[in-house]
N, CA, C and O atoms as a Maestro MAE file, in Angstrom:
{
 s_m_m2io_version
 :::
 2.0.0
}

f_m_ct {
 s_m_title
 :::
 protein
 m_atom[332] {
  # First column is atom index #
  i_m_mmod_type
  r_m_x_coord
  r_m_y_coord
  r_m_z_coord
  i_m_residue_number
  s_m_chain_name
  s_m_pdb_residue_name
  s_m_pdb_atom_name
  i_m_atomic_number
  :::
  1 25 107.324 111.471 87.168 1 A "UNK " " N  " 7
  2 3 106.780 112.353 88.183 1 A "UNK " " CA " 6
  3 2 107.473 113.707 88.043 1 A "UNK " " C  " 6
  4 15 108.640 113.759 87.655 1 A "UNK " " O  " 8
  5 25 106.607 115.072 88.426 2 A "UNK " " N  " 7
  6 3 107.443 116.009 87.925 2 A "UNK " " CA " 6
  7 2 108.394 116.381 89.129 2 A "UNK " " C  " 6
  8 15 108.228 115.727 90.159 2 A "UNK " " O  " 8
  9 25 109.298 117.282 89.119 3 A "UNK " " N  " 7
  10 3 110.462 117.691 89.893 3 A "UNK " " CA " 6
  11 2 109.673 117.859 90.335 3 A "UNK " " C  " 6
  12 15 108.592 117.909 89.748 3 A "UNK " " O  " 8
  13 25 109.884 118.108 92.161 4 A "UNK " " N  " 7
  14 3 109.037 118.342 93.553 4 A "UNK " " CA " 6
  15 2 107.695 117.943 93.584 4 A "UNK " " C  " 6
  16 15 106.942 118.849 93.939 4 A "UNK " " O  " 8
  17 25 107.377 117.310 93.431 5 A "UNK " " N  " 7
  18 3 106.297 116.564 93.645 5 A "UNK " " CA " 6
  19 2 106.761 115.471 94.246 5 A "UNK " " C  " 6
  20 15 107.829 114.867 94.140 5 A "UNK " " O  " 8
  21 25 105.388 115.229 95.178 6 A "UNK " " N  " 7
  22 3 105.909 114.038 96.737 6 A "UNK " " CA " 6
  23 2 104.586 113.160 96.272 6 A "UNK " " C  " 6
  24 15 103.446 113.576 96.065 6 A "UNK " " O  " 8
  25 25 105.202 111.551 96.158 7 A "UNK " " N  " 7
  26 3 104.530 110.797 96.094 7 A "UNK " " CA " 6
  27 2 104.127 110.383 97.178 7 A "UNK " " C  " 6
  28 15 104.659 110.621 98.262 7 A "UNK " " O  " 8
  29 25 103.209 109.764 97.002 8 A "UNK " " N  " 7
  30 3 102.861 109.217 98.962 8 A "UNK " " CA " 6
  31 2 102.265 108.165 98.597 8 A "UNK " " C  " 6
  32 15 101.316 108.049 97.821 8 A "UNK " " O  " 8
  33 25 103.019 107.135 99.353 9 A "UNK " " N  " 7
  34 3 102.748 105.825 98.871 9 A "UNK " " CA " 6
  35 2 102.843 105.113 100.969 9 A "UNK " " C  " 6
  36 15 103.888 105.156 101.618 9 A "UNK " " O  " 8
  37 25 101.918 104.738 101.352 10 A "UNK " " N  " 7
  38 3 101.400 104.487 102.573 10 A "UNK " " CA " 6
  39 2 101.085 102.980 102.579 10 A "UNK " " C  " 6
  40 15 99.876 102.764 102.673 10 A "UNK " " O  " 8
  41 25 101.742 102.049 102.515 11 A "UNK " " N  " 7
  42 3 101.475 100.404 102.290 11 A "UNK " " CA " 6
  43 2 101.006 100.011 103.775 11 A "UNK " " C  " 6
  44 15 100.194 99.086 103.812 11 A "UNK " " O  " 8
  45 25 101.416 100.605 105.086 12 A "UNK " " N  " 7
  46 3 100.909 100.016 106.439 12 A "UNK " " CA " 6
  47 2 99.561 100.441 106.786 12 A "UNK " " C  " 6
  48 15 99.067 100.304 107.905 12 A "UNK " " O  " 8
  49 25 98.773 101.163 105.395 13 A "UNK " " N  " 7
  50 3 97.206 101.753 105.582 13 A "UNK " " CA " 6
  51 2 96.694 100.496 104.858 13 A "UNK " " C  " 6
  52 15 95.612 100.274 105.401 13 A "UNK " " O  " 8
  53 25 96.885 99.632 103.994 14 A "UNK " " N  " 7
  54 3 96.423 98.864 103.322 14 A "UNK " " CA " 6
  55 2 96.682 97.441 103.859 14 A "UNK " " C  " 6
  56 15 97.687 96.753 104.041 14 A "UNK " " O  " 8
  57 25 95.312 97.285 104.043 15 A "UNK " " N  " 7
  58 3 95.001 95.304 104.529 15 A "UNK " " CA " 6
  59 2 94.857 94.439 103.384 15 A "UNK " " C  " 6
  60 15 94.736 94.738 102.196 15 A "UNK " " O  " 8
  61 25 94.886 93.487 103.865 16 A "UNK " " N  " 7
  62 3 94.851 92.299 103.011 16 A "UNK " " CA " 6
  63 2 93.151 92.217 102.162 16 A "UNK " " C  " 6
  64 15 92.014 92.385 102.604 16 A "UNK " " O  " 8
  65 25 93.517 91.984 101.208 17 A "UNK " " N  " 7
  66 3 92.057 92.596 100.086 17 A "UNK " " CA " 6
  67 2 90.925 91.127 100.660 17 A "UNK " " C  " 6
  68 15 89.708 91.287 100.562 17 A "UNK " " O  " 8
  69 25 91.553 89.625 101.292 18 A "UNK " " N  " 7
  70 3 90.823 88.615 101.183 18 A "UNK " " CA " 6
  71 2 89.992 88.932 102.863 18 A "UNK " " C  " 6
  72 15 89.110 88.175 103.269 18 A "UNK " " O  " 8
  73 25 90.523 90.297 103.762 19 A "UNK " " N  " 7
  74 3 89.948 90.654 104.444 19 A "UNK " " CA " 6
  75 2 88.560 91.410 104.107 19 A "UNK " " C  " 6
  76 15 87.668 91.013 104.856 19 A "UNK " " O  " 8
  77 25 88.300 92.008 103.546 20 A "UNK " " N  " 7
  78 3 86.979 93.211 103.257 20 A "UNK " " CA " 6
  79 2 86.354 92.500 102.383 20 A "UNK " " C  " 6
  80 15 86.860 92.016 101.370 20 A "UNK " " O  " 8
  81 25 84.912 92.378 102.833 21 A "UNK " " N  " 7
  82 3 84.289 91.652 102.078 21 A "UNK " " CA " 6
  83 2 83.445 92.744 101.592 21 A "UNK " " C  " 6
  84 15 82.325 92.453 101.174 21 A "UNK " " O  " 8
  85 25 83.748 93.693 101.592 22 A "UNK " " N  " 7
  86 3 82.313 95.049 101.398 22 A "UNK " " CA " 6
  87 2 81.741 94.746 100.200 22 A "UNK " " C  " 6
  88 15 80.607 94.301 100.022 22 A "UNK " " O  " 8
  89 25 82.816 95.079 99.146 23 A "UNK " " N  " 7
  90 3 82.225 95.154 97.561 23 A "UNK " " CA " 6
  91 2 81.672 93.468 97.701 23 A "UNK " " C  " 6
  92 15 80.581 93.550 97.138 23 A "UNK " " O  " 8
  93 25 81.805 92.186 98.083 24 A "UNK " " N  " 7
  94 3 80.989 91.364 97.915 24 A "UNK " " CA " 6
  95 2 79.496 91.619 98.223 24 A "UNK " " C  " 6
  96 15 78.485 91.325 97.586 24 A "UNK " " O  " 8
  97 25 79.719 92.412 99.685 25 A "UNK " " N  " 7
  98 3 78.252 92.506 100.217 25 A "UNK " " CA " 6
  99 2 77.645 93.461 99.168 25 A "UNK " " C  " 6
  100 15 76.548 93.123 98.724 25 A "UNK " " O  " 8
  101 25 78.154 94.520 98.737 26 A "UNK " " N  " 7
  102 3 77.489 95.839 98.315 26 A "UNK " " CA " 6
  103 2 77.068 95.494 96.939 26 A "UNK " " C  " 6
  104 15 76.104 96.092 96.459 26 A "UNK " " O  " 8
  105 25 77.999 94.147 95.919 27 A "UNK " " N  " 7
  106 3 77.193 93.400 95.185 27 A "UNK " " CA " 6
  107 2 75.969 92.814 94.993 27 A "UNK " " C  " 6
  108 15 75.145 92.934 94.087 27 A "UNK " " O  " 8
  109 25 75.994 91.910 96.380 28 A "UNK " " N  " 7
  110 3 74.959 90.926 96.300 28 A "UNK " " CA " 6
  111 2 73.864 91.445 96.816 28 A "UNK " " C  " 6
  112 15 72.790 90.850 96.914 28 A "UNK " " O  " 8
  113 25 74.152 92.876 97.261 29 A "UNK " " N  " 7
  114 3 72.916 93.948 97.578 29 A "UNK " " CA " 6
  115 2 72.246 94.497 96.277 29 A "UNK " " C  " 6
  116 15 71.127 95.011 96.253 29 A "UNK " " O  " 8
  117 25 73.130 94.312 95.113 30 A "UNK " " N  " 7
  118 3 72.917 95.195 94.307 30 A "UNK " " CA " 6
  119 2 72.746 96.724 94.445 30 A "UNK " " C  " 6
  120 15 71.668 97.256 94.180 30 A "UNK " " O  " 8
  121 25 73.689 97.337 94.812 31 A "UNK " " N  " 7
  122 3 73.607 98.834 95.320 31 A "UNK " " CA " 6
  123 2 75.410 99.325 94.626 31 A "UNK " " C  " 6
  124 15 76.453 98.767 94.964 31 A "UNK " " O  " 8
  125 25 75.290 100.480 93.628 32 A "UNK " " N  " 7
  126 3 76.290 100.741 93.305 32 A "UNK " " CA " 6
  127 2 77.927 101.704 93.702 32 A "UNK " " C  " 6
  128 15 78.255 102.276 92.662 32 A "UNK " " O  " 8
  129 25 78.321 101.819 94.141 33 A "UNK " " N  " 7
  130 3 79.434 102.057 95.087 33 A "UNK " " CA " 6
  131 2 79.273 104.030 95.505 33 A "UNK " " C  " 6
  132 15 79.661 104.677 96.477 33 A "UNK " " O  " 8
  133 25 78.513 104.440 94.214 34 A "UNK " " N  " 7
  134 3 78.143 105.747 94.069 34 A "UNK " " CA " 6
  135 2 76.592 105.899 95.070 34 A "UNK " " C  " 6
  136 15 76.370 106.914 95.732 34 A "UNK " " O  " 8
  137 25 75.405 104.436 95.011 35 A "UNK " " N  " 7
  138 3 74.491 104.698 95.902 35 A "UNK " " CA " 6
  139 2 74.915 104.544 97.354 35 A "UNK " " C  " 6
  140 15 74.487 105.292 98.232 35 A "UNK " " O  " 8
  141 25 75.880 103.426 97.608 36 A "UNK " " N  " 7
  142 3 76.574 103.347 99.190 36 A "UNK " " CA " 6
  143 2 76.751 104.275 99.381 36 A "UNK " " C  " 6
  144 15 76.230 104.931 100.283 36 A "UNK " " O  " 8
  145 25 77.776 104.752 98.371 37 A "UNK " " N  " 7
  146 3 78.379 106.264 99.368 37 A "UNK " " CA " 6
  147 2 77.764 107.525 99.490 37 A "UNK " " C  " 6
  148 15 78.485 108.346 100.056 37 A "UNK " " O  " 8
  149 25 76.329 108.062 99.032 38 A "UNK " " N  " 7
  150 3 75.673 108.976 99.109 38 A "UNK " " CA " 6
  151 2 74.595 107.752 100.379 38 A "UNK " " C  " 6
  152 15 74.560 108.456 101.388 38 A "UNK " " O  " 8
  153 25 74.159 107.014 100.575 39 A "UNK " " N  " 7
  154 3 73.239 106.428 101.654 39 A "UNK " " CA " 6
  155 2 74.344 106.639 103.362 39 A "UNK " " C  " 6
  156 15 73.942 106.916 104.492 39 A "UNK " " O  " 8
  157 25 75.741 106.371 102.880 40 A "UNK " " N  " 7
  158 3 76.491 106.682 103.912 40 A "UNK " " CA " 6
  159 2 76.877 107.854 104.346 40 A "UNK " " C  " 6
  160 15 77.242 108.065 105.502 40 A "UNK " " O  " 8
  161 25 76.800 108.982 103.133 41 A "UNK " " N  " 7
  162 3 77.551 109.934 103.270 41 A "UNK " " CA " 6
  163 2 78.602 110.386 102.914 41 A "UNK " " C  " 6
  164 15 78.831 111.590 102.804 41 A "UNK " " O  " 8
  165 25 79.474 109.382 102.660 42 A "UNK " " N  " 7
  166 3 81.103 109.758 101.956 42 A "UNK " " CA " 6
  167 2 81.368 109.491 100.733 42 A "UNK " " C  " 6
  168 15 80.324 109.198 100.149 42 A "UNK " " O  " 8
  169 25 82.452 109.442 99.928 43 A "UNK " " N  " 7
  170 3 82.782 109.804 99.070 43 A "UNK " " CA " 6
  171 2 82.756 108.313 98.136 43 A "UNK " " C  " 6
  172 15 82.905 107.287 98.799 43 A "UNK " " O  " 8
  173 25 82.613 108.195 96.953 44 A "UNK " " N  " 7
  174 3 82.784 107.050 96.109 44 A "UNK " " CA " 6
  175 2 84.030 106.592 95.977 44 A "UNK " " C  " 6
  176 15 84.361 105.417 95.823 44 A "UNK " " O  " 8
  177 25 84.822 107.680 96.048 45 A "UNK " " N  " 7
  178 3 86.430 107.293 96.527 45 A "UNK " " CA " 6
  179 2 86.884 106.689 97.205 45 A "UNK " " C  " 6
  180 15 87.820 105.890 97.239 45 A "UNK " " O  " 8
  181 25 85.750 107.320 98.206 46 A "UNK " " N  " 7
  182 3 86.211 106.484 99.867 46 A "UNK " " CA " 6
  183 2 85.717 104.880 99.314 46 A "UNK " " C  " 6
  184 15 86.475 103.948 99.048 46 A "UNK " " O  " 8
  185 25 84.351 104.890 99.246 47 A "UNK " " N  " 7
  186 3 84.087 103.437 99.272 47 A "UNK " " CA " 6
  187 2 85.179 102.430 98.128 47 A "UNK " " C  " 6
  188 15 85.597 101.300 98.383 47 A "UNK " " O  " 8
  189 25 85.398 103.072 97.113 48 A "UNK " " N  " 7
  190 3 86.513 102.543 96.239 48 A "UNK " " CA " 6
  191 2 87.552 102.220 96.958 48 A "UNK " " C  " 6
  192 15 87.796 101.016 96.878 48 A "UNK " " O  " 8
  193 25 88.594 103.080 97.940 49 A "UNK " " N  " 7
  194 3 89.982 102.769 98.258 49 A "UNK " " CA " 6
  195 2 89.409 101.790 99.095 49 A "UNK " " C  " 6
  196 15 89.999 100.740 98.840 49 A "UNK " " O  " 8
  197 25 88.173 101.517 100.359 50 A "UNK " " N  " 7
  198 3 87.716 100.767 101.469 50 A "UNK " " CA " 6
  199 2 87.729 99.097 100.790 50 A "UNK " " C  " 6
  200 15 88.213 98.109 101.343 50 A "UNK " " O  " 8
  201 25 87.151 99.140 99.655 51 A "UNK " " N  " 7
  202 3 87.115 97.674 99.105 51 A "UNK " " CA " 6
  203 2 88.446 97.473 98.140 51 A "UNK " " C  " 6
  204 15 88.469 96.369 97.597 51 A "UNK " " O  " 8
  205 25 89.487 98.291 97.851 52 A "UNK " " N  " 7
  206 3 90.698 97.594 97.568 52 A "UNK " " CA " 6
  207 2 91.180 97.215 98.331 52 A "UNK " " C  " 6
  208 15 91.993 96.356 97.992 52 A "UNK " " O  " 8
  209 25 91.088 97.543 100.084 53 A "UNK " " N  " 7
  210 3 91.526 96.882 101.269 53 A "UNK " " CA " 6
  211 2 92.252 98.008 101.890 53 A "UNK " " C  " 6
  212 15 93.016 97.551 102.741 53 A "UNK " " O  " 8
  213 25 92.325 99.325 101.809 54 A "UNK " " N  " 7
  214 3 92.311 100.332 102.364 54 A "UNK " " CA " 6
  215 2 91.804 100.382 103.907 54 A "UNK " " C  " 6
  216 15 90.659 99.952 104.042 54 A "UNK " " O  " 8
  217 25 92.380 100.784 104.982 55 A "UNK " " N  " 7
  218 3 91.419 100.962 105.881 55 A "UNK " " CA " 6
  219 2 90.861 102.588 106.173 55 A "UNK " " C  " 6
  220 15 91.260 103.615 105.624 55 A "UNK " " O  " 8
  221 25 89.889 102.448 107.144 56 A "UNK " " N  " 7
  222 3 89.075 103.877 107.128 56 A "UNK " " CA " 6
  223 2 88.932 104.188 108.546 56 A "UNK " " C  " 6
  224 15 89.502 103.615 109.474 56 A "UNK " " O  " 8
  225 25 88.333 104.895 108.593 57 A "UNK " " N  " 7
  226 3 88.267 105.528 110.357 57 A "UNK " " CA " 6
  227 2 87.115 104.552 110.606 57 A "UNK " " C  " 6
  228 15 86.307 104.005 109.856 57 A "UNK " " O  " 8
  229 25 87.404 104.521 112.394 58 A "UNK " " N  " 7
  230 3 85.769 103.984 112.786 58 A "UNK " " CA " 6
  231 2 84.202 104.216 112.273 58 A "UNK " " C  " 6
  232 15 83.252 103.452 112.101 58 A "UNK " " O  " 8
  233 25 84.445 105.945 112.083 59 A "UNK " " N  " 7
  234 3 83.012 106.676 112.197 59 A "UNK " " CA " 6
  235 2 82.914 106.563 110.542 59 A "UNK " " C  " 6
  236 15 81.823 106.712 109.992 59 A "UNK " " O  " 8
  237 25 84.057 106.306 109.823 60 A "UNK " " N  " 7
  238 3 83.373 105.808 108.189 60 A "UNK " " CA " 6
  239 2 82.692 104.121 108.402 60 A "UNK " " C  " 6
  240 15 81.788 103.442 107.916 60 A "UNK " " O  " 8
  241 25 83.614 104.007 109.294 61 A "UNK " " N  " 7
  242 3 83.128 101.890 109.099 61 A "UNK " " CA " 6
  243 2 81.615 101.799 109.812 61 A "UNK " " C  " 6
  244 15 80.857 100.833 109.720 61 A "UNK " " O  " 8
  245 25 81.331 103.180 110.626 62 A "UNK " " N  " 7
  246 3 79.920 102.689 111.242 62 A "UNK " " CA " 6
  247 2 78.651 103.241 110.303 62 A "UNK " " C  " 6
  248 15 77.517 102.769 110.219 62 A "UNK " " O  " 8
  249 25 79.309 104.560 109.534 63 A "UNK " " N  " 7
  250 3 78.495 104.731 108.518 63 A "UNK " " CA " 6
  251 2 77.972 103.934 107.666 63 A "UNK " " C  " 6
  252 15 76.746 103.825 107.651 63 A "UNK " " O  " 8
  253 25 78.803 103.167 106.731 64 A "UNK " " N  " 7
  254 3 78.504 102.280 106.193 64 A "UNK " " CA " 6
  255 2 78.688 100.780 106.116 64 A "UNK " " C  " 6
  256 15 79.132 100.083 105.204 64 A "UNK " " O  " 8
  257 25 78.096 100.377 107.660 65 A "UNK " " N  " 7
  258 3 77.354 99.626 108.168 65 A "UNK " " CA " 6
  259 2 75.891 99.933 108.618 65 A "UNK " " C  " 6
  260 15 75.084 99.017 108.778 65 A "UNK " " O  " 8
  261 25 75.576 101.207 108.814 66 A "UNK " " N  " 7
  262 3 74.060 101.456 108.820 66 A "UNK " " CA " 6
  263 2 73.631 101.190 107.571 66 A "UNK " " C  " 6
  264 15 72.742 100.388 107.286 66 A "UNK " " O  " 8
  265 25 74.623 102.253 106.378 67 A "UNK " " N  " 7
  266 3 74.051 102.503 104.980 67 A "UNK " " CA " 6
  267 2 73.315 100.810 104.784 67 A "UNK " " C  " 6
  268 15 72.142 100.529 104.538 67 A "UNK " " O  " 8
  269 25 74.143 100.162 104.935 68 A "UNK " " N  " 7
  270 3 73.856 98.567 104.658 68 A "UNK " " CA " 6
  271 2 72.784 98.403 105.308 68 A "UNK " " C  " 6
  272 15 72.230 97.894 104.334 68 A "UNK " " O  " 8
  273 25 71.867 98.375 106.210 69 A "UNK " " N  " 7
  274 3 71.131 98.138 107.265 69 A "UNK " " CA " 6
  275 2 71.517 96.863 107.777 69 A "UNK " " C  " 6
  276 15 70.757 95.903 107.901 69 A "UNK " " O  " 8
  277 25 73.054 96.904 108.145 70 A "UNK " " N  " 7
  278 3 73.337 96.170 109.239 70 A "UNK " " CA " 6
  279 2 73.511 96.455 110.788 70 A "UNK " " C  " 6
  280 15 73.588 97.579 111.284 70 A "UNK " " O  " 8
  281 25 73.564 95.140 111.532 71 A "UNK " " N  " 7
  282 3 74.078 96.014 112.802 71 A "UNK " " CA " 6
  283 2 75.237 96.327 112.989 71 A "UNK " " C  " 6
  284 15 76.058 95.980 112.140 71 A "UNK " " O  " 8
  285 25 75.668 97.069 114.139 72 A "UNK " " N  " 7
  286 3 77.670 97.543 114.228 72 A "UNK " " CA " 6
  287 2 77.977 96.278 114.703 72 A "UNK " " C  " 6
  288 15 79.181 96.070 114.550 72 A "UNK " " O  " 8
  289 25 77.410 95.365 115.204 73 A "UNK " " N  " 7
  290 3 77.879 94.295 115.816 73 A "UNK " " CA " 6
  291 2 78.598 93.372 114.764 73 A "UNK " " C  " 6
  292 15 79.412 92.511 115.100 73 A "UNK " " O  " 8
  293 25 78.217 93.632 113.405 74 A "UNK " " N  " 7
  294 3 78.143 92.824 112.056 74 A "UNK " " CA " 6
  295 2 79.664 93.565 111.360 74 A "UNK " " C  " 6
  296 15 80.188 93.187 110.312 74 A "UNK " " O  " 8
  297 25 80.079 94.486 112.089 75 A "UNK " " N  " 7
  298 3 81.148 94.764 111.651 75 A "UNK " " CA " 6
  299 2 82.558 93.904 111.099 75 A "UNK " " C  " 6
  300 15 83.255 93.884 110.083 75 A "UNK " " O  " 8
  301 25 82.527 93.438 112.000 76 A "UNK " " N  " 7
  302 3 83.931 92.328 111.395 76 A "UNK " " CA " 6
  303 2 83.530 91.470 110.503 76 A "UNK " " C  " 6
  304 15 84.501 91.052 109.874 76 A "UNK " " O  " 8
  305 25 82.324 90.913 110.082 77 A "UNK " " N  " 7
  306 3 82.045 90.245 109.189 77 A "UNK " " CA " 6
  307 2 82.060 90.906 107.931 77 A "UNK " " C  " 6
  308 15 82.346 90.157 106.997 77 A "UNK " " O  " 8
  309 25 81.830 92.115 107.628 78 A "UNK " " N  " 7
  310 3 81.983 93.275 106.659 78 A "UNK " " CA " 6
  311 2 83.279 93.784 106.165 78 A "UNK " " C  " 6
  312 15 83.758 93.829 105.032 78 A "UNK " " O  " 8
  313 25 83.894 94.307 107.800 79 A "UNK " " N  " 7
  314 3 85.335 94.491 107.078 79 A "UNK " " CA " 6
  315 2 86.821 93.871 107.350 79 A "UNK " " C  " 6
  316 15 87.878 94.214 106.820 79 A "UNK " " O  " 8
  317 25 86.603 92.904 108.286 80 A "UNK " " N  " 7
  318 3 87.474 91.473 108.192 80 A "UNK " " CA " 6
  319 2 88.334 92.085 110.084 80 A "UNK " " C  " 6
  320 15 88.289 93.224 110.547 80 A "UNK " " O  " 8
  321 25 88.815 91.186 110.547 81 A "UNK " " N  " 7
  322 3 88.917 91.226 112.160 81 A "UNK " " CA " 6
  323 2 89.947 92.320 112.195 81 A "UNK " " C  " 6
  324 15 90.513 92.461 111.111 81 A "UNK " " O  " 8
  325 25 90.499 93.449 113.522 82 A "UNK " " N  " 7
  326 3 90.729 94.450 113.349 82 A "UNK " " CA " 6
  327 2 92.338 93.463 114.271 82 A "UNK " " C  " 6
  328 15 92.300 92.687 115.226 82 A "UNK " " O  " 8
  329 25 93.410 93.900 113.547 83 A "UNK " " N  " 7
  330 3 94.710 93.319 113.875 83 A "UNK " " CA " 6
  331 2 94.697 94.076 115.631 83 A "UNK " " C  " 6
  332 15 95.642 93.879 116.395 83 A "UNK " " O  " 8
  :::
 }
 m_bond[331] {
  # First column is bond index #
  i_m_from
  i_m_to
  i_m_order
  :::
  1 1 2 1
  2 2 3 1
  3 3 4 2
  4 3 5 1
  5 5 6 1
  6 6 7 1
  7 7 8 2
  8 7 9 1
  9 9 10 1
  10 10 11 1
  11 11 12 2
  12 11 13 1
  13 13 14 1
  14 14 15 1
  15 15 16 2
  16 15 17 1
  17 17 18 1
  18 18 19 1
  19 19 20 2
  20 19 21 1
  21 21 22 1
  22 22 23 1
  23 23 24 2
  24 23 25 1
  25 25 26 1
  26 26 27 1
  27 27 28 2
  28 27 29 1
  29 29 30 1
  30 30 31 1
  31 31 32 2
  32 31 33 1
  33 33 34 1
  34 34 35 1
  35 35 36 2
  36 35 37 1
  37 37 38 1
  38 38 39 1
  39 39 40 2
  40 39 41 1
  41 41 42 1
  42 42 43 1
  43 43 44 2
  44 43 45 1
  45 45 46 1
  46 46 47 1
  47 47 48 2
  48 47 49 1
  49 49 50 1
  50 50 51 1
  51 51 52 2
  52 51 53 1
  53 53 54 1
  54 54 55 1
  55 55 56 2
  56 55 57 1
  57 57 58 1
  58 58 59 1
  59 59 60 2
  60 59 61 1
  61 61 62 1
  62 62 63 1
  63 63 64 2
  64 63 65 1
  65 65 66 1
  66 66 67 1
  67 67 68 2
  68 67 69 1
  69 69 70 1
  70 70 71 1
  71 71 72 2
  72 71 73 1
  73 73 74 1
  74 74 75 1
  75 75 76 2
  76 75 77 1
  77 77 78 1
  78 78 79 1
  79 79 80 2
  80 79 81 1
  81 81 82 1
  82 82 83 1
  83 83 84 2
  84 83 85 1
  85 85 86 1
  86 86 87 1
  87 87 88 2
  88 87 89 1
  89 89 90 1
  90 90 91 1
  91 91 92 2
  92 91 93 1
  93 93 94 1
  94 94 95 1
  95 95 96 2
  96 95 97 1
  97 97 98 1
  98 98 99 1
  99 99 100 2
  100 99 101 1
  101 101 102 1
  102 102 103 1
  103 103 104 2
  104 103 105 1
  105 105 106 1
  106 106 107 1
  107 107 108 2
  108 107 109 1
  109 109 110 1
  110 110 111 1
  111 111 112 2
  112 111 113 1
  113 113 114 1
  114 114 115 1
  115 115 116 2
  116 115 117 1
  117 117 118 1
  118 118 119 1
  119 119 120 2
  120 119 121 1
  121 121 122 1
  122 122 123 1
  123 123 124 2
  124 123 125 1
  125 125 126 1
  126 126 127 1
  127 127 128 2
  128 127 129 1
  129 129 130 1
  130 130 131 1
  131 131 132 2
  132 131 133 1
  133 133 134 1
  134 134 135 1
  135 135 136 2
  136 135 137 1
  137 137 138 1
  138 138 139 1
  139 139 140 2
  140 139 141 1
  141 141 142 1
  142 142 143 1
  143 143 144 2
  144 143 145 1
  145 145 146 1
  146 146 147 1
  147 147 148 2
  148 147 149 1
  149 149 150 1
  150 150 151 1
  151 151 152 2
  152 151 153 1
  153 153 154 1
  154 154 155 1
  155 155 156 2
  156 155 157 1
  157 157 158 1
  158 158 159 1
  159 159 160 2
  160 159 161 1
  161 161 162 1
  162 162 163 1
  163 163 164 2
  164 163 165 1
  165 165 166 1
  166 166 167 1
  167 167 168 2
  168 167 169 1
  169 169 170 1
  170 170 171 1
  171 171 172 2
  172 171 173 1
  173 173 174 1
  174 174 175 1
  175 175 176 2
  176 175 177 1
  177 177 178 1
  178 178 179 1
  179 179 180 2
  180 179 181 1
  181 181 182 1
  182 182 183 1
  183 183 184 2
  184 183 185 1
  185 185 186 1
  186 186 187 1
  187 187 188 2
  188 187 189 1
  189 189 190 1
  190 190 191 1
  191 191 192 2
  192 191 193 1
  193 193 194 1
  194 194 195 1
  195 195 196 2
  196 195 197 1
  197 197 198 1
  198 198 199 1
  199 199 200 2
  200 199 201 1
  201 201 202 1
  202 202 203 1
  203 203 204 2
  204 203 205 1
  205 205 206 1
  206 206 207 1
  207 207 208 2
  208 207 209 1
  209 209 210 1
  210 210 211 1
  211 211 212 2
  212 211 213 1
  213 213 214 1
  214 214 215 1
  215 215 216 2
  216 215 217 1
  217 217 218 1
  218 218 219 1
  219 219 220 2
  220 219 221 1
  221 221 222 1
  222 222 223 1
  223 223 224 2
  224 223 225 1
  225 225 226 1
  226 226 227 1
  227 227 228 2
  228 227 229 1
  229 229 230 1
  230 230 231 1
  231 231 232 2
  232 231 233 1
  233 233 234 1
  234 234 235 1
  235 235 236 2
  236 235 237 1
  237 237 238 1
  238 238 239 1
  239 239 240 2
  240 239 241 1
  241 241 242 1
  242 242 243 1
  243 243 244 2
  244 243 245 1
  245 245 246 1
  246 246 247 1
  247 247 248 2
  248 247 249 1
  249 249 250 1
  250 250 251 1
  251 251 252 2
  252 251 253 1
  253 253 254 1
  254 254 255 1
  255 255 256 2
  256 255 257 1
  257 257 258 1
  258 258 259 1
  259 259 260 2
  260 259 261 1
  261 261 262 1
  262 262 263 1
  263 263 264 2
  264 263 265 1
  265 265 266 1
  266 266 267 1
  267 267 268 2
  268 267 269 1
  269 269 270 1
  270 270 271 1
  271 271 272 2
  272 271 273 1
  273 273 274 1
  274 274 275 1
  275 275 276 2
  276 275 277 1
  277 277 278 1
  278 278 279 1
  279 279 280 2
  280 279 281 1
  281 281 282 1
  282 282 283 1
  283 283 284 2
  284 283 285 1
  285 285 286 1
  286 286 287 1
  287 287 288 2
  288 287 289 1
  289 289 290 1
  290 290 291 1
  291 291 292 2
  292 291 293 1
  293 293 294 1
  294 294 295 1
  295 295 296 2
  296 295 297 1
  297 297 298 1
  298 298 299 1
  299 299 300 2
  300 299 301 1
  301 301 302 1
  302 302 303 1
  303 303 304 2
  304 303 305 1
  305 305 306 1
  306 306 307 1
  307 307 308 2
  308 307 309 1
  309 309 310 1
  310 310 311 1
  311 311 312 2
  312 311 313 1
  313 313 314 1
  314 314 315 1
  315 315 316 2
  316 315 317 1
  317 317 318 1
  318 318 319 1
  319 319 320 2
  320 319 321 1
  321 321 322 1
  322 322 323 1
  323 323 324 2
  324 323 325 1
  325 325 326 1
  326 326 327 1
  327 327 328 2
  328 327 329 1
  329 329 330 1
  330 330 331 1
  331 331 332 2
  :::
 }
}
């Protein structure tokens, strides 16, 4: 790493990966992580760090739960129970 440069390494943002089932769902949808995240709005990044088990704000998790055409109610089944 070069002199002054700040790593940022944030482990209490990251859940347990056997929680988020997204990339299962967004599989068996057949929809590619680049179409989620333009149907949702955000970034392919985003949806990338969200299914390594990353967590996200509410108003990303309700986004893409519409993108899905699920309901918000279907939320915890998507991204695993909220501690």
């Amino acid at each position: 790493m070069a002199p002054g440069a700040v790593r940022l390494f944030l482990p209490e943002f990251k859940m347990g990966r056997d929680k988020n089932r997204l990339k299962r769902i967004r599989e068996g949808m057949l929809i590619t992580k680049s179409e989620l995240a333009r149907k949702a709005g955000v970034s392919p990044l985003t949806i990338d760090r969200i299914e390594k088990g990353y967590t996200c704000r509410v108003d990303t998790k309700r986004k893409i739960i519409q993108a899905l055409g699920f309901k918000l109610s279907d939320k915890d089944m998507i991204f695993g129970k909220a501690h």
